[in-house]
N, C-alpha and C positions, 0 to 999 in steps of 0.2 A: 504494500500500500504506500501510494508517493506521500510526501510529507501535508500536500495542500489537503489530500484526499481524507487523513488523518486529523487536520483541523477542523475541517467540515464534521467530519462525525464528532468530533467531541464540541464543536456546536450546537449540534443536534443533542446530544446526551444532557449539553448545560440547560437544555429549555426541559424542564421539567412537567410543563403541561402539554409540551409537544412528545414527550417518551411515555408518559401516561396514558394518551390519546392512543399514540401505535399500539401499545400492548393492551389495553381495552378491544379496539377496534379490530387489532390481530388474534384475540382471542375468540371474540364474537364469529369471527370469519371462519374461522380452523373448527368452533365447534358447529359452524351452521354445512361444512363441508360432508359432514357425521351424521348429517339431518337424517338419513336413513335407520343410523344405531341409537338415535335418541328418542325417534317418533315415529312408530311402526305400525300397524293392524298384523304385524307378523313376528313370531319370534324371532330372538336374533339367532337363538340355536336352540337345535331340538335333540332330544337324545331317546332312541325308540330302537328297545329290540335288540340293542348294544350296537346300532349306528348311527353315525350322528349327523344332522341334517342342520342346513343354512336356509330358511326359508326367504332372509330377508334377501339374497342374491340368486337366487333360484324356485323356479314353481316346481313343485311335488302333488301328485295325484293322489288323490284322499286312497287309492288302494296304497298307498305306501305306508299308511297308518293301519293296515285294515277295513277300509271304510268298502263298501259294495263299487262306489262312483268313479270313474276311468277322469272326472274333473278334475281343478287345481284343487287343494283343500282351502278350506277356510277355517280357519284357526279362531276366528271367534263361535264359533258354533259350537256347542254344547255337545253334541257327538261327538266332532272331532276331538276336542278339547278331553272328554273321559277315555277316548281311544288312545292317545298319545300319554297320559296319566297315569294307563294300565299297566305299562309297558315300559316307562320312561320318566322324562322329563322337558317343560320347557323355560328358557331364560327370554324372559320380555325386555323390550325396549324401556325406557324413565318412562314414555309418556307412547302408550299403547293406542295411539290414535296417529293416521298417515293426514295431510292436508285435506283428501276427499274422502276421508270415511266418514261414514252419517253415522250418528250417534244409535245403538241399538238401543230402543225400548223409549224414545225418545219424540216428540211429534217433530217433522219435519221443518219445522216456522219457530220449533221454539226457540228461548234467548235464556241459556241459564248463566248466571251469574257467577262470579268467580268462585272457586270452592277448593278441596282436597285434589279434589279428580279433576277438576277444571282450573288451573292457576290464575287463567284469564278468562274463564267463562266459554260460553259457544256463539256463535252465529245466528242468526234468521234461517240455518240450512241444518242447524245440528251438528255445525262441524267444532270442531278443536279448538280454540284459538292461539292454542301456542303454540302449534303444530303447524297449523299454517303461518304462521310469525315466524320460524323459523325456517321452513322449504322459501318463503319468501322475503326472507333475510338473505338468501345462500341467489334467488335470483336476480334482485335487485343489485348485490354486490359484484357479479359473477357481468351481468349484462353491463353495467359501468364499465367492468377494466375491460372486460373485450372490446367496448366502443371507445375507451381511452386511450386502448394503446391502438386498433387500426386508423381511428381519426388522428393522432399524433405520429405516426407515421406520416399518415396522406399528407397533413400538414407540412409536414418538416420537408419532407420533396417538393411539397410547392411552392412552400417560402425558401429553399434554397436554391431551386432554378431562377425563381423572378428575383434573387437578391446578386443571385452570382453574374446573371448573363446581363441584367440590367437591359436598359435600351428598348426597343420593341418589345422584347418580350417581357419587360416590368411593366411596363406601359398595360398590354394586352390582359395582362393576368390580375392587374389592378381593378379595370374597368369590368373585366369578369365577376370578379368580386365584388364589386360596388353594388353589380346588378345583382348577383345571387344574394348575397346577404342581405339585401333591402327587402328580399321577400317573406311573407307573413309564415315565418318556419313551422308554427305548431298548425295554423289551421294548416297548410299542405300538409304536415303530418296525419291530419285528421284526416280530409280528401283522400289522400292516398292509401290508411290503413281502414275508411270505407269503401275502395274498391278491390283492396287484394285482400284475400282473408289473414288476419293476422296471426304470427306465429313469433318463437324468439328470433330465428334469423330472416326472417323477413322484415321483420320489426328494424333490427339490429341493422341490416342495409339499407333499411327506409331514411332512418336515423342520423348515419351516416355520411349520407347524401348534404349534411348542414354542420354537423359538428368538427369538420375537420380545417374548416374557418381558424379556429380561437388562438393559434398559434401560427397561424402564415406571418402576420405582420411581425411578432417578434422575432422570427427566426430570418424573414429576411431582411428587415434590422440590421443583422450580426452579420449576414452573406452581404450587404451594403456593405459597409465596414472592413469587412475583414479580406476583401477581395482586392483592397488597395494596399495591403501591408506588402511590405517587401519581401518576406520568405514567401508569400504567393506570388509573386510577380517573378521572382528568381525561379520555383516548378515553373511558371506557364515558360518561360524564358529557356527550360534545359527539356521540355517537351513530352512533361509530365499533361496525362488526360486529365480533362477537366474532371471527368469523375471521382478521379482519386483526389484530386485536389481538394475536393466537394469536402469529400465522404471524413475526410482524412486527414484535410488540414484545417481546415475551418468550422466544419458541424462541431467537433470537440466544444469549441466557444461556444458557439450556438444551442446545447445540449442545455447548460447551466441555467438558461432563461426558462428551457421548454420544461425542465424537471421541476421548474418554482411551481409552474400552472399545474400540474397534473393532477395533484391532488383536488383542486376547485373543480376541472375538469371533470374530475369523477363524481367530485358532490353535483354537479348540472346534470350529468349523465344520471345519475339514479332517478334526480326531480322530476326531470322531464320523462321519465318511463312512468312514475310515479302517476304526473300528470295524466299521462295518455290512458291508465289504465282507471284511472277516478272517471275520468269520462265514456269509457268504455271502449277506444278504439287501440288498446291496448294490447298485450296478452290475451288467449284463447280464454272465452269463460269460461270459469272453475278454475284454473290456476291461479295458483298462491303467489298474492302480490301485495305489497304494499298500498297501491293505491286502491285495490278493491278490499282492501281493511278498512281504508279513508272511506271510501262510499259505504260501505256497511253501516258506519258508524253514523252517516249525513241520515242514513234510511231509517236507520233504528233508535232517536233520541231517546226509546225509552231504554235504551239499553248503553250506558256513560259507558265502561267500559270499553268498550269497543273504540269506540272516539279519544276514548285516555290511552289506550294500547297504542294505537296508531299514529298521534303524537308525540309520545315519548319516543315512540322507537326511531320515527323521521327526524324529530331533535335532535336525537343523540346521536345518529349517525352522522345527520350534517354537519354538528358540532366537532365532532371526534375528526372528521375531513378536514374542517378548516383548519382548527390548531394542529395538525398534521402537517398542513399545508404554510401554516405562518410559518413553524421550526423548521420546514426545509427553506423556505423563503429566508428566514433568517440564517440558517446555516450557508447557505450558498452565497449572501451578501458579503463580499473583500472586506465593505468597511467595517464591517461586525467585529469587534475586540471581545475577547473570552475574559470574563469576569476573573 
């Protein structure tokens, strides 16, 4: 590790609400990755007949318990369940409910309140709510960084062609720009995810399509700049490709700006997925999202709950982003002195 790269992290180390933030927010991440081992309608393991079965990673046919049926089993069934008991054992999940299981024994509209068995209560549909809190913890997170890092990509090529070659092609790629970003981004988001049925990667190229904007300007900024220093003029001069020059001598600069944004980047990216599925032109209905928490909660004032779960959790995540995003913002700043 070079020595600069070594004051950067212990910048970062000295912001205290920014290293709290990471390991909150990387904790939150690592256990919503597990969403499977934590919140199931399926064992995580079964032991029958002295062999032992993964139910959560694999379907098994209720004849493999005994059962008469060549079907998957269902493990909440009262059959199955005294069948594998006779013979065995199973080890459940914390929270024995998946995002789309309907509550058994339960009317399908109802709204029960938080409890033992319910931490956060259930839905209008009878579903879980911490269960879908968490499969939609793990999507909202998961759908940001993939659209972070292919729109900070796109970006960074676009702002380092129109900063390197200058001239005509800054010119062209400006006024591209002026016009694409001037347009009404969410409703076309809207428009468009009303004529293609929506799904994550579909969603996620639709998306795309607008967020790869937020770092052209700063990055070609630096390709402005950095294409008049003289160790770039000395490559172009001994017949070094621009490519490399690009990739290799000047993006390094250029990186330092684009890594301050990324974190804010992500807190937009989650919002704006967020937004799309409050409205409904979001995510496929029934999947577990953040913003069909937010609408649940607009639908069911008589159920608080649901409106508190879903503010806290958009709170806290865009919180935990931003002062993420100050500490690296402040650790990458030259004039920053280390306490």
């Amino acid at each position: 590790m070079t020595p600069l790269s070594r004051r950067r992290l212990a910048h970062f180390r000295a912001s205290k609400r920014g290293m709290v933030s990471l390991v909150v927010f990387g904790a939150m991440f690592l256990l919503s990755l597990f969403a499977e081992l934590l919140a199931n309608d399926r064992p995580i393991l079964v032991r029958y007949d002295g062999g032992f079965y993964m139910p959560v990673f694999r379907d098994y046919p209720e004849t493999t318990f005994g059962g008469d049926l060549p079907t998957n089993a269902v493990y909440t069934d009262a059959e199955v369940v005294h069948m594998i008991r006779e013979k065995g054992w199973m080890v459940w999940p914390l929270i024995p409910y998946r995002y789309d299981t309907i509550i058994a024994g339960e009317r399908r509209n109802s709204l029960l309140p938080p409890s033992l068995e319910h931490p956060l209560g259930t839905d209008d549909q009878a579903r879980d709510v911490t269960a879908r809190l968490i499969y939609g913890f793990r999507i909202s997170v998961l759908f940001g960084l993939i659209l972070t890092i292919l729109s900070s990509i796109v970006g960074i090529v676009a702002g380092a062609v129109q900063g390197y070659f200058g001239g005509w092609v800054d010119l062209t790629f400006q006024r591209f720009l002026e016009i694409w970003s001037s347009m009404p981004q969410l409703y076309l988001l809207i428009i468009l995810a009303s004529f293609i049925q929506p799904g994550f990667w579909v969603l996620l190229g639709i998306m795309l399509l607008f967020s790869w904007m937020a770092l052209v300007g700063y990055v070609r900024a630096e390709f402005l700049r950095g294409r008049n220093f003289d160790y770039v003029r000395a490559a172009r001069a001994l017949g070094m490709m621009d490519v490399r020059i690009m990739f290799r001598h000047i993006l390094p600069n250029a990186l330092t700006t684009s890594i301050t944004f990324l974190p804010f980047i992500l807190a937009g990216s989650v919002t704006t997925l967020t937004a799309l599925d409050f409205l409904g032109f979001g995510l496929p209905p029934g999947s577990p999202s953040l913003g069909e928490l937010v609408l649940q909660g607009k639908n069911n004032l008589n159920a608080p709950w649901l409106a508190f779960t879903a503010f806290v959790i958009i709170a806290l995540m865009m919180s935990l982003l931003v002062f993420i995003g100050e500490a690296v913002r402040d650790a990458l700043n030259p004039r920053k002195v280390l306490a």
